[in-house]
N, C-alpha and C positions, 0 to 999 in steps of 0.2 A: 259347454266345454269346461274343462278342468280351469283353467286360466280364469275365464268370466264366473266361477266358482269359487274361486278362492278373493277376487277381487270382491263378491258378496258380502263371504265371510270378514275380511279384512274390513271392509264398509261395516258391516254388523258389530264388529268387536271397538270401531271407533265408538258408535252410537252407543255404543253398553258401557263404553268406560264415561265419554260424555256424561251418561245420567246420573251413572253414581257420582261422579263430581258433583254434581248440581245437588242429587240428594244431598250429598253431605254437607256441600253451603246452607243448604233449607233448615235442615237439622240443627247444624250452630245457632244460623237466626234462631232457631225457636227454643231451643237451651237456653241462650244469651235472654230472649225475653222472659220463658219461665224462670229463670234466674231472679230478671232484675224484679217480678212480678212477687215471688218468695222474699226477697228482703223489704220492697213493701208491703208486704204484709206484716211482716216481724216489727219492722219500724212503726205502723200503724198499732201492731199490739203492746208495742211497749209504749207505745203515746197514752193511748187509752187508762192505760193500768193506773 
């Protein structure tokens, strides 16, 4: 039925903004860590020098 069809859709478009959420928390973590990962190394090459 149209009804039990769009409550699908409506269920499917929760689940697809759900993920992108998440993606995007995932992504920050791993910004945030390649981040802090580049200034130790900067800080490591200016130790050495």
């Amino acid at each position: 039925s149209s009804a039990g069809l769009q409550e699908k859709i409506a269920a499917y478009e929760g689940f697809v903004s759900q993920l992108e959420k998440f993606q995007d928390e995932k992504l920050e973590e791993v910004n945030e860590k390649f981040d802090k990962l580049c200034a130790d190394f900067v800080e490591m090459t200016l130790y050495l020098e």
